[in-house]
Backbone and ligand atoms as CSV (ligand in chain L), in Angstrom:
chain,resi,resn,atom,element,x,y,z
A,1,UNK,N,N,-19.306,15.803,-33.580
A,1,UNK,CA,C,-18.796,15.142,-32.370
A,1,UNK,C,C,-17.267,15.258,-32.296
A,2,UNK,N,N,-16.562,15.514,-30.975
A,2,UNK,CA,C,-15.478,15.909,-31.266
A,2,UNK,C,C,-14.657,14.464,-30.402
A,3,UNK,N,N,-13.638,13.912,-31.419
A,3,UNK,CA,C,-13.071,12.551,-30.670
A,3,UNK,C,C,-12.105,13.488,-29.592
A,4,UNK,N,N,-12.229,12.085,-28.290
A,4,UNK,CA,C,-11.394,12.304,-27.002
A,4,UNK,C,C,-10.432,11.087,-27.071
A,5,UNK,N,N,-9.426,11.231,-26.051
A,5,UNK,CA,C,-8.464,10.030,-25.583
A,5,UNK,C,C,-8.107,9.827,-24.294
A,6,UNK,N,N,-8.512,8.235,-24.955
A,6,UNK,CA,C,-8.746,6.923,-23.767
A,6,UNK,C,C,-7.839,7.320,-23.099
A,7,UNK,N,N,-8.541,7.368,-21.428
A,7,UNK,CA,C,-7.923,7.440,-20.002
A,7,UNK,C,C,-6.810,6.123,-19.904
A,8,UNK,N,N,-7.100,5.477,-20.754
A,8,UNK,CA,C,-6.453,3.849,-19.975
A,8,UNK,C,C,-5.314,3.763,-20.995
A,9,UNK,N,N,-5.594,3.953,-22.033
A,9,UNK,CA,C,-4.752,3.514,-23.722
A,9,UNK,C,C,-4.335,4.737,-24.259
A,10,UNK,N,N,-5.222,5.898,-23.986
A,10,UNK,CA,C,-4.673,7.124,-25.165
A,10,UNK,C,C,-5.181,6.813,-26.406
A,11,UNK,N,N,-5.435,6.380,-26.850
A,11,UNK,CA,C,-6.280,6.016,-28.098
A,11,UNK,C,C,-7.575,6.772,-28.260
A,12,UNK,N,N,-7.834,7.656,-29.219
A,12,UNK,CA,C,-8.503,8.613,-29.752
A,12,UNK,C,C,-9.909,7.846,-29.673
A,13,UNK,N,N,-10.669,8.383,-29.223
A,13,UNK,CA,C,-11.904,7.823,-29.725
A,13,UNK,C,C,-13.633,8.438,-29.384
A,14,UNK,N,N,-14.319,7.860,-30.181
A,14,UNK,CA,C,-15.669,9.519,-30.157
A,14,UNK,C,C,-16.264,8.429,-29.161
A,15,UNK,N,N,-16.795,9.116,-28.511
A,15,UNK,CA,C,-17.406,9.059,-27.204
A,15,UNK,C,C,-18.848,8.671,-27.583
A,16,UNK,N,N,-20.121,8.251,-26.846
A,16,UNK,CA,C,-21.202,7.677,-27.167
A,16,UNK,C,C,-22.235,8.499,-26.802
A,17,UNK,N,N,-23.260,8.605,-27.667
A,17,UNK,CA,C,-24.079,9.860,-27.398
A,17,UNK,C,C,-24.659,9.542,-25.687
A,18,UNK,N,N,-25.154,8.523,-25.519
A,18,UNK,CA,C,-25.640,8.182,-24.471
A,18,UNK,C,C,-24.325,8.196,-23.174
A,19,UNK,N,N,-23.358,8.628,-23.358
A,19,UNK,CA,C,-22.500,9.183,-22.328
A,19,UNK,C,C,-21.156,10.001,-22.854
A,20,UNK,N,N,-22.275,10.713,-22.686
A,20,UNK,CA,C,-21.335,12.320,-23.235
A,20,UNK,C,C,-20.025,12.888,-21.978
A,21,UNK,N,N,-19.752,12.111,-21.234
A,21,UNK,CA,C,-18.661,12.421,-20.408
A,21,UNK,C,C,-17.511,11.247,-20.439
A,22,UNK,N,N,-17.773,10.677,-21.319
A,22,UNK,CA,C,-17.054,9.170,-21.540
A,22,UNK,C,C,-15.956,9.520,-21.490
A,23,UNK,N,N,-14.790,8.881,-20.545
A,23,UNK,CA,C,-13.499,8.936,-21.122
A,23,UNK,C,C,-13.071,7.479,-21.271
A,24,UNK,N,N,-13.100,6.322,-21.201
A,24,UNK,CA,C,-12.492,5.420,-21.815
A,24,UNK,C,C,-13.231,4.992,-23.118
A,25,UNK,N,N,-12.224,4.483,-23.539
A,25,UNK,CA,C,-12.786,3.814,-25.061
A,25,UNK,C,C,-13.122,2.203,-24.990
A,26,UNK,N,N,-14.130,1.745,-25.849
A,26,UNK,CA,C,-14.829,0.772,-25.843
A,26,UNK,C,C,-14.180,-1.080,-25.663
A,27,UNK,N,N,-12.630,-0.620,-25.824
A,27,UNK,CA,C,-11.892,-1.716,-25.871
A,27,UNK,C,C,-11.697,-2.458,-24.198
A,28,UNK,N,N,-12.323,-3.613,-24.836
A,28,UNK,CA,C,-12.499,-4.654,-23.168
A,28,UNK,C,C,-11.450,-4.201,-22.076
A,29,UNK,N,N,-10.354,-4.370,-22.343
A,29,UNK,CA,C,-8.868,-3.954,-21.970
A,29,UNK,C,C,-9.299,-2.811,-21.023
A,30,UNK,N,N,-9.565,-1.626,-21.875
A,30,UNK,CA,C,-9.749,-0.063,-21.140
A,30,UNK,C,C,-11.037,0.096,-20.188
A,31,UNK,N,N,-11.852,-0.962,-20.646
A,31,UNK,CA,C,-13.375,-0.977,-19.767
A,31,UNK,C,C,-12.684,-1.577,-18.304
A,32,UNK,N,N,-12.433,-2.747,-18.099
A,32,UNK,CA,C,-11.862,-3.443,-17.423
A,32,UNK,C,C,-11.255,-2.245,-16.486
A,33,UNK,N,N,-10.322,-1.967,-16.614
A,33,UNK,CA,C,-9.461,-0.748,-15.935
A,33,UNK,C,C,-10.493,0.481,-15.501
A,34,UNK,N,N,-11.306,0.620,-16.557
A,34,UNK,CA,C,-12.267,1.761,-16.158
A,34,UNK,C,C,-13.130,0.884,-14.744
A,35,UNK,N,N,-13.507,-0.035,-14.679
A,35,UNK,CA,C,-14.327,-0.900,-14.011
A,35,UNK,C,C,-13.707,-0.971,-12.722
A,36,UNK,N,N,-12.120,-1.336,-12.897
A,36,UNK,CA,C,-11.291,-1.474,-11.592
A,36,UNK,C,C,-11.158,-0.409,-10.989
A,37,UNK,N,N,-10.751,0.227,-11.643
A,37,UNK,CA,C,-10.856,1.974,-10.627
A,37,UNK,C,C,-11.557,2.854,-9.863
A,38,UNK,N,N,-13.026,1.916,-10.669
A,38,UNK,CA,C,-14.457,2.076,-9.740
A,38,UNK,C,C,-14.475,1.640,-8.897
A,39,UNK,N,N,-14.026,0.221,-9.315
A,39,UNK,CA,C,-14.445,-0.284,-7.550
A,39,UNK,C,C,-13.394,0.040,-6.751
A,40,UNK,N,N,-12.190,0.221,-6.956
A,40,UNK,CA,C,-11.448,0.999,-6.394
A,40,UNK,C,C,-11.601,1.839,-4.612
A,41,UNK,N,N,-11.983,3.103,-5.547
A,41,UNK,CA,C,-12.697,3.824,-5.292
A,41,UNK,C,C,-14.066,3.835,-4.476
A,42,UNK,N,N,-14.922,2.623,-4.515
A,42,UNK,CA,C,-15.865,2.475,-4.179
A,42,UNK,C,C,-15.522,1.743,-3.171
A,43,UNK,N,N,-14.471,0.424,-2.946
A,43,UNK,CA,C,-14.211,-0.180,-1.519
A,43,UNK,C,C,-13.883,0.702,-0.623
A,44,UNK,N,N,-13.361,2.284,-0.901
A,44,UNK,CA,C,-12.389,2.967,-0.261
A,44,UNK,C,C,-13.830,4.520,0.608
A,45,UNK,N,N,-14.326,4.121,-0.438
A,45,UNK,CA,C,-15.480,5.492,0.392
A,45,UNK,C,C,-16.649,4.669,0.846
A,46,UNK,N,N,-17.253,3.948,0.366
A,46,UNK,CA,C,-18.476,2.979,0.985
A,46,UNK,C,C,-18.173,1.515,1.630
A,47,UNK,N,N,-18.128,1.987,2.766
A,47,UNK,CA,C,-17.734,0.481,3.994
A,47,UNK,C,C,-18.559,-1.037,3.735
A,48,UNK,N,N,-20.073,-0.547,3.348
A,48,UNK,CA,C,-21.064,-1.475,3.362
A,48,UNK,C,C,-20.649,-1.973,1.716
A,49,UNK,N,N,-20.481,-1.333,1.007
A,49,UNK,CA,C,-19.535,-1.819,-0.185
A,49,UNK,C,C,-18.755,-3.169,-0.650
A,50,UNK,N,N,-17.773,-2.377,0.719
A,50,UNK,CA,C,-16.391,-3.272,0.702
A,50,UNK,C,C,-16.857,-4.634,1.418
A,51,UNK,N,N,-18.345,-4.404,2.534
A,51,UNK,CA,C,-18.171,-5.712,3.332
A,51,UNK,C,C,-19.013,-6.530,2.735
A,52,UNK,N,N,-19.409,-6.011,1.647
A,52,UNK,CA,C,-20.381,-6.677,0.763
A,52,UNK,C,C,-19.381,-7.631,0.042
A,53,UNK,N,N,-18.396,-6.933,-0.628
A,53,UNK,CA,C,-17.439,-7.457,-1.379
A,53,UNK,C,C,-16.700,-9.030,-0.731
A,54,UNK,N,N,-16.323,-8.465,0.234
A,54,UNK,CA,C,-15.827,-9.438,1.479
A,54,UNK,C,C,-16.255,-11.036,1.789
A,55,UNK,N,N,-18.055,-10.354,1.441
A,55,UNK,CA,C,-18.872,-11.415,2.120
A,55,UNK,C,C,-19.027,-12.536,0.948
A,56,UNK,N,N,-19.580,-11.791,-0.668
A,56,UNK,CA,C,-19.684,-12.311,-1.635
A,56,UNK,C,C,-18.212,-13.020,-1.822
A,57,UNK,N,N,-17.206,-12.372,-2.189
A,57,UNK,CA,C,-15.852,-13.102,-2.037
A,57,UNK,C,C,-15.610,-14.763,-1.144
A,58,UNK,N,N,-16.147,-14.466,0.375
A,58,UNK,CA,C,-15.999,-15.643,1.151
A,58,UNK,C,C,-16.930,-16.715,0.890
A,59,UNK,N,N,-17.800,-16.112,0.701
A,59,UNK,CA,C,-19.219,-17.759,0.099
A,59,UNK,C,C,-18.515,-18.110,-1.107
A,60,UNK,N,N,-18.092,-17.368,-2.401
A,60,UNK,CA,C,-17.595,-17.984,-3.749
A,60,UNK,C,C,-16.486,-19.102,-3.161
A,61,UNK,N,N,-15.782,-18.961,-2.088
A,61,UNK,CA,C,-14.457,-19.462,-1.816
A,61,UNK,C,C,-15.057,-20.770,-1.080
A,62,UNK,N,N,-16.232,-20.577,-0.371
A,62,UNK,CA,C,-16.488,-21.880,0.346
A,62,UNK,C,C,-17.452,-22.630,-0.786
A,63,UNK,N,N,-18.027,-22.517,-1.879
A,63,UNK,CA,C,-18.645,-22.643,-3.140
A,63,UNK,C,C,-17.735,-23.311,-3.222
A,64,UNK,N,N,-16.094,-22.871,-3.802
A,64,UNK,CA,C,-15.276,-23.531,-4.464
A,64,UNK,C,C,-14.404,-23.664,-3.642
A,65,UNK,N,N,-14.026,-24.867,-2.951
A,65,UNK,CA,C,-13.456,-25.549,-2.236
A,65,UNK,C,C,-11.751,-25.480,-3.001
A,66,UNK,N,N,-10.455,-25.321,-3.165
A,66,UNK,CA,C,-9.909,-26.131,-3.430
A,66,UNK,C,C,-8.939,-25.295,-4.940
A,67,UNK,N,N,-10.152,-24.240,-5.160
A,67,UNK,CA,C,-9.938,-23.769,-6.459
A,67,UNK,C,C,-8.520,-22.529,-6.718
A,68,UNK,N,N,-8.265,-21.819,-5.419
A,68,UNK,CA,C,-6.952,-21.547,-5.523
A,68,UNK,C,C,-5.909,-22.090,-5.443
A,69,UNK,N,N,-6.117,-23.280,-4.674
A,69,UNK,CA,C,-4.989,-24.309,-4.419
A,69,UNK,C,C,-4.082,-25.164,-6.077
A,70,UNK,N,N,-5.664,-25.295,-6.745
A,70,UNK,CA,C,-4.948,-25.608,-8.026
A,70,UNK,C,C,-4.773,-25.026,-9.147
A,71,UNK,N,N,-4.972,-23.890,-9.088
A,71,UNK,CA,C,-4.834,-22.855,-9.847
A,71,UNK,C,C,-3.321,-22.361,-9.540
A,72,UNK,N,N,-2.750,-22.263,-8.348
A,72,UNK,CA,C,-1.382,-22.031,-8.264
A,72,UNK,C,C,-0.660,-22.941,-8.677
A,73,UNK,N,N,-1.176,-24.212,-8.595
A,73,UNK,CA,C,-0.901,-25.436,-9.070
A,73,UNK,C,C,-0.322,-25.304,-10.556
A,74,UNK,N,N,-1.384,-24.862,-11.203
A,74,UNK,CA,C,-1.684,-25.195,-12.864
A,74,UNK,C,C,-0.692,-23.803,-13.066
A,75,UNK,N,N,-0.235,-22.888,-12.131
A,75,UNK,CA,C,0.122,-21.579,-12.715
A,75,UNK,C,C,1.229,-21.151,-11.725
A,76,UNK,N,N,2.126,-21.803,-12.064
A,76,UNK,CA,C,3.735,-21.405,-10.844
A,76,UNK,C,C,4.333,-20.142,-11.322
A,77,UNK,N,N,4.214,-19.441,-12.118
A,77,UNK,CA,C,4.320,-18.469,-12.642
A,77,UNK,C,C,3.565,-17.690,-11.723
A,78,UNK,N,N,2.137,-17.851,-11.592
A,78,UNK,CA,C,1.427,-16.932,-11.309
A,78,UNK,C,C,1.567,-16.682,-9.445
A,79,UNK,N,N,1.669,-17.813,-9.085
A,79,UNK,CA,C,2.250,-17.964,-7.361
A,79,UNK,C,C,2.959,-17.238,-7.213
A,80,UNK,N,N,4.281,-17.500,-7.808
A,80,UNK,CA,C,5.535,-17.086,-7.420
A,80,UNK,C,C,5.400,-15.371,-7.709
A,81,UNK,N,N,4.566,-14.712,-8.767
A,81,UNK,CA,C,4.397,-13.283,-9.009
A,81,UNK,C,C,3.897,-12.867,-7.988
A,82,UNK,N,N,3.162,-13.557,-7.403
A,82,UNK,CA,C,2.073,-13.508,-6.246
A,82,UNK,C,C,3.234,-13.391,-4.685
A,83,UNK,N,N,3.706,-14.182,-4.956
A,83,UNK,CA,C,4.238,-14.118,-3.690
A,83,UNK,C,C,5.217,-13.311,-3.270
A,84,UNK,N,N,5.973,-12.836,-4.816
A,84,UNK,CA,C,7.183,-11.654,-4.719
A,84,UNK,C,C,5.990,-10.242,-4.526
A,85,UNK,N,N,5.029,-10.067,-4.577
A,85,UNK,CA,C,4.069,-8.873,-4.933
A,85,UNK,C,C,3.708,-8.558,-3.289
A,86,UNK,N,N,3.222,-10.135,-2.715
A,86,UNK,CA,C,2.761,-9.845,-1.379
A,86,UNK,C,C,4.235,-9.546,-0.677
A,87,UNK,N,N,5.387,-9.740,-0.903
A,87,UNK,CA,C,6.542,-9.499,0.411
A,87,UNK,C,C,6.353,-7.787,-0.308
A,88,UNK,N,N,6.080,-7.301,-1.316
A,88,UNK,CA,C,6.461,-6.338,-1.227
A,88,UNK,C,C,5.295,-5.553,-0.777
A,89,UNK,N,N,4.204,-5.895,-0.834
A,89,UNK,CA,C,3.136,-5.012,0.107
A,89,UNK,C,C,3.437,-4.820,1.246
A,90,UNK,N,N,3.887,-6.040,1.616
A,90,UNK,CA,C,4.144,-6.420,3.316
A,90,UNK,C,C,5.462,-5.179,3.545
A,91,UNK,N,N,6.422,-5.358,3.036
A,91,UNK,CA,C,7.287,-4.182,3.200
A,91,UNK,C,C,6.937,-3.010,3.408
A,92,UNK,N,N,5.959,-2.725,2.296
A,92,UNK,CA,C,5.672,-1.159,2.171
A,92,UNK,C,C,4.775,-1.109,3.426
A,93,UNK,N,N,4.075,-1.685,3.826
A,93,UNK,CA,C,2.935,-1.600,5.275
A,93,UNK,C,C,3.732,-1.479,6.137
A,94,UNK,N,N,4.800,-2.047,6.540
A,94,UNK,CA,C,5.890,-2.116,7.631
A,94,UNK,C,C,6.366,-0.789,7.827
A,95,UNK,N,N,6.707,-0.182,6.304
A,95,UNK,CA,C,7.556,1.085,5.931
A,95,UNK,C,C,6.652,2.036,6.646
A,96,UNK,N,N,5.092,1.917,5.913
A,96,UNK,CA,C,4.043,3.119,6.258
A,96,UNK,C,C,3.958,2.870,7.699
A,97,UNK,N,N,3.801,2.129,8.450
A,97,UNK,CA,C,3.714,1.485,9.544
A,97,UNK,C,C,4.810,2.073,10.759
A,98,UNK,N,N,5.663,2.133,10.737
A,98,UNK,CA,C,7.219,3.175,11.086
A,98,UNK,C,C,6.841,4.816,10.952
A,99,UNK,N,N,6.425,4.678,9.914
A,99,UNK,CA,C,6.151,6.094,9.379
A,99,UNK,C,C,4.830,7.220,10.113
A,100,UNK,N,N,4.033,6.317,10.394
A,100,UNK,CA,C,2.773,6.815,11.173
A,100,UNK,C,C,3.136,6.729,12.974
A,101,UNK,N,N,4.258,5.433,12.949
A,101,UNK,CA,C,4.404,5.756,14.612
A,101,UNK,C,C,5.140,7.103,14.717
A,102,UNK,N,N,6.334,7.355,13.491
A,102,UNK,CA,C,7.144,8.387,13.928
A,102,UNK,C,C,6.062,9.923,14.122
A,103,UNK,N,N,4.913,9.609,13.239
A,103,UNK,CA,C,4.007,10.927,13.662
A,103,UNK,C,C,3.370,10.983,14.827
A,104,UNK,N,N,2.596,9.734,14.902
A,104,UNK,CA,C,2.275,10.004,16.458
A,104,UNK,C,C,3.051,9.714,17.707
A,105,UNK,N,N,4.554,9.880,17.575
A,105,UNK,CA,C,4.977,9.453,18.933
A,105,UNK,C,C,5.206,11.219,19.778
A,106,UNK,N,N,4.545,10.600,20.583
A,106,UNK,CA,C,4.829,11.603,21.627
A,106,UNK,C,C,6.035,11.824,22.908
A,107,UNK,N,N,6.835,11.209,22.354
A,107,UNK,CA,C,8.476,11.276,22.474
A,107,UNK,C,C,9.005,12.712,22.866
A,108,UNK,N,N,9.231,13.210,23.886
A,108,UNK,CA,C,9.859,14.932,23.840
A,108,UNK,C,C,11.579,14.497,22.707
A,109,UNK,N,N,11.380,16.314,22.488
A,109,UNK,CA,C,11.991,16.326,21.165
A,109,UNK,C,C,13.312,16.114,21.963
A,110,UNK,N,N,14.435,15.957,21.246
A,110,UNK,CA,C,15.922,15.629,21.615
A,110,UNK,C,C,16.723,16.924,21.556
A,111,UNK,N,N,16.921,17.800,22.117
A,111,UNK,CA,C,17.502,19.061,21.676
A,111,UNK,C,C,19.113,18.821,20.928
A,112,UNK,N,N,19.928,19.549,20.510
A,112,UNK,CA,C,21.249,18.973,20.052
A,112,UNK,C,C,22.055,19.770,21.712
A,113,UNK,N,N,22.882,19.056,21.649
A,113,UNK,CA,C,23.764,19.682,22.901
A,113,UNK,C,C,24.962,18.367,23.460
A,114,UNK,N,N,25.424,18.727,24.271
A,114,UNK,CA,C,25.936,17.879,24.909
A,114,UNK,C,C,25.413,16.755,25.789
A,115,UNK,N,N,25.898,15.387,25.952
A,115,UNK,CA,C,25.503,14.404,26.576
A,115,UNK,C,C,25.970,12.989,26.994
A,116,UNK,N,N,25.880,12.751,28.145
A,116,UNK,CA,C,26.472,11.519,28.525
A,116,UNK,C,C,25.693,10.291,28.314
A,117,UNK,N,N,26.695,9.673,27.523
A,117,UNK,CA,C,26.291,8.302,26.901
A,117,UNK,C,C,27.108,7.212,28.085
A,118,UNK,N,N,25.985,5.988,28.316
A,118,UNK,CA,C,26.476,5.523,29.001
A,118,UNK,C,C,25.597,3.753,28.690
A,119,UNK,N,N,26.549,2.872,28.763
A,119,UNK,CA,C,25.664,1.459,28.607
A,119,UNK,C,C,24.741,1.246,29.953
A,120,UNK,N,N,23.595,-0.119,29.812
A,120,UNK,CA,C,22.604,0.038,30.949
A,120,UNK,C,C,23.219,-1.468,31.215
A,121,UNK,N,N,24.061,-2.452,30.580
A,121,UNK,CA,C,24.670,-3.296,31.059
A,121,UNK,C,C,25.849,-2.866,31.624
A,122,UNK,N,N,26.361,-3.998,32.445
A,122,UNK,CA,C,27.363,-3.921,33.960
A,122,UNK,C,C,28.762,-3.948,32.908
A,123,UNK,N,N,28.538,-5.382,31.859
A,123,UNK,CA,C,30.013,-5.629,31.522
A,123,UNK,C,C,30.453,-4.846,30.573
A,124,UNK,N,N,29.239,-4.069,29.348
A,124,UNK,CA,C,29.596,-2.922,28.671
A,124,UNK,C,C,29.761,-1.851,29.207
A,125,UNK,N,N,29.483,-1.089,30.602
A,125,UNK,CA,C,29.745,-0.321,30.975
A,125,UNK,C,C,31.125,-0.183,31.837
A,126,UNK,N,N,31.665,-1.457,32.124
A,126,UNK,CA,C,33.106,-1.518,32.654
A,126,UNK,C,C,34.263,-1.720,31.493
A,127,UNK,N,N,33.587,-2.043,30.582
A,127,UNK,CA,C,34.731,-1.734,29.122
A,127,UNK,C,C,34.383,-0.603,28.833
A,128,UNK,N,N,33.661,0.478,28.504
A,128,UNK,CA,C,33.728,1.979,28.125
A,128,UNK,C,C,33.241,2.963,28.905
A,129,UNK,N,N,33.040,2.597,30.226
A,129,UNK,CA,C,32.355,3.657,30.982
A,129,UNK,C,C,31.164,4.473,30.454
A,130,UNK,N,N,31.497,5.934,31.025
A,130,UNK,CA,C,30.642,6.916,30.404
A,130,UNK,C,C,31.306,7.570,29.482
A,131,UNK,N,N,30.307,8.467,28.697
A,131,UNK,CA,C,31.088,8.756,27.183
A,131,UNK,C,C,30.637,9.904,27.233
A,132,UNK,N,N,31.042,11.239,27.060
A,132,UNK,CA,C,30.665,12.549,27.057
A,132,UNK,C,C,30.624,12.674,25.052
A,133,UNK,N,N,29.259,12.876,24.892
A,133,UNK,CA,C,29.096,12.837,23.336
A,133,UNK,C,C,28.699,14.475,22.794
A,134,UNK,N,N,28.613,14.733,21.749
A,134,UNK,CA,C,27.658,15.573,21.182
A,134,UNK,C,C,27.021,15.506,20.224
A,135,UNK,N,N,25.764,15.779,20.534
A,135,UNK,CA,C,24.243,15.503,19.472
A,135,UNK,C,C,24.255,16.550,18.657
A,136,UNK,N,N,24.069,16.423,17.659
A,136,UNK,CA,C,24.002,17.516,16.521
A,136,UNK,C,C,22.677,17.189,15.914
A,137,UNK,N,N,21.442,17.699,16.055
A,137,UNK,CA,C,20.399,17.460,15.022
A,137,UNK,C,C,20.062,17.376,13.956
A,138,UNK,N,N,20.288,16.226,12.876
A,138,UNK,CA,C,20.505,16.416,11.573
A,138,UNK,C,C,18.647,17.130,11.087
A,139,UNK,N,N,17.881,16.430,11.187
A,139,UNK,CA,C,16.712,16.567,11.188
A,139,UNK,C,C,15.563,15.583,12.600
A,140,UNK,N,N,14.878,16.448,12.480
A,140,UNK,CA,C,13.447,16.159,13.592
A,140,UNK,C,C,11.904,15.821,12.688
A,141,UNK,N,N,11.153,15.349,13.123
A,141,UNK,CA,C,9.406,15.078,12.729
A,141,UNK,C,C,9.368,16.216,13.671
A,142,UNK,N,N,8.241,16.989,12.937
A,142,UNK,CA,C,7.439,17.985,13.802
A,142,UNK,C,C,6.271,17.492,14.284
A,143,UNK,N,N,6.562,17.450,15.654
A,143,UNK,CA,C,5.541,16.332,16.731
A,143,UNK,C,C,3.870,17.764,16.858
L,1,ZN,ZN,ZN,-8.725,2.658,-24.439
C-alpha cells in the first residue's frame, strides 16, 4: 500500500482499503473539512439540496427559540468575529456587485477626443461655464 497526503493537513497517511481514492486522513479535524467542501459543493450544483438545507436549518431555529441570541451572549468573541466577517462579505458583494453591472452595462463606449464639459446646475454653471476638456482613455470593459 502506498501512503498519500492529507488534502486538509498534508500529513502522510495510507488510505483504507475500502476507499482506495481517499485523500483525507482519518483525523476529525481533516474529515470535517473533507465534509464541508462537500456540502459545499453540493449547495452550489443541487438546488433541491440547498432548499432542503434551508428548510431543515429554519425548523431547528423555530425548535430552538432563543438559542443564537445566547450563544452570542455566552460568546462576544464569537459575535464580534461574526460581525467583522459579515461587513466584509457585504463589501465584497457590493464590490462583485459594481463589477457585474460594469459587464452588463450597455452604455456606448466613450471614445477619447475632445469635449465640452459643462455643469447641469444654473449656479455651477455661472461660476465655470463651459469647459473644453480632453478625454484620454486610460482603459475600457469590453462591452
Ligand atoms: Zn489530515
Amino acid at each position: 500500500m502506498d501512503n498519500r497526503w492529507c488534502t486538509a493537513c498534508g500529513a502522510a497517511f495510507l488510505p483504507r482499503a475500502q476507499a482506495p481514492h481517499q485523500s483525507y486522513c482519518a483525523e476529525p479535524a481533516c474529515q470535517r473539512e473533507r465534509r464541508r467542501l462537500w456540502q459545499k459543493a453540493k449547495r452550489r450544483s443541487d438546488p433541491d439540496y440547498l432548499e432542503n438545507q434551508i428548510q431543515a436549518q429554519r425548523a431547528w431555529v423555530e425548535r430552538n427559540p432563543g438559542y443564537w441570541a445566547t450563544y452570542r451572549e455566552k460568546n462576544p468573541g464569537y459575535a464580534a468575529k461574526n460581525r467583522a466577517d459579515q461587513r466584509g462579505r457585504n463589501a465584497k458583494r457590493r464590490i462583485s456587485k459594481i463589477a457585474k453591472m460594469d459587464v452588463s452595462s450597455t452604455a456606448p463606449v466613450l471614445d477619447a477626443g475632445i469635449y465640452e464639459l459643462r455643469p447641469l446646475d444654473r449656479e455651477t454653471f455661472a461660476k465655470m461655464g463651459v469647459w473644453t476638456v480632453q478625454l484620454t482613455v486610460l482603459s475600457a470593459s469590453s462591452a
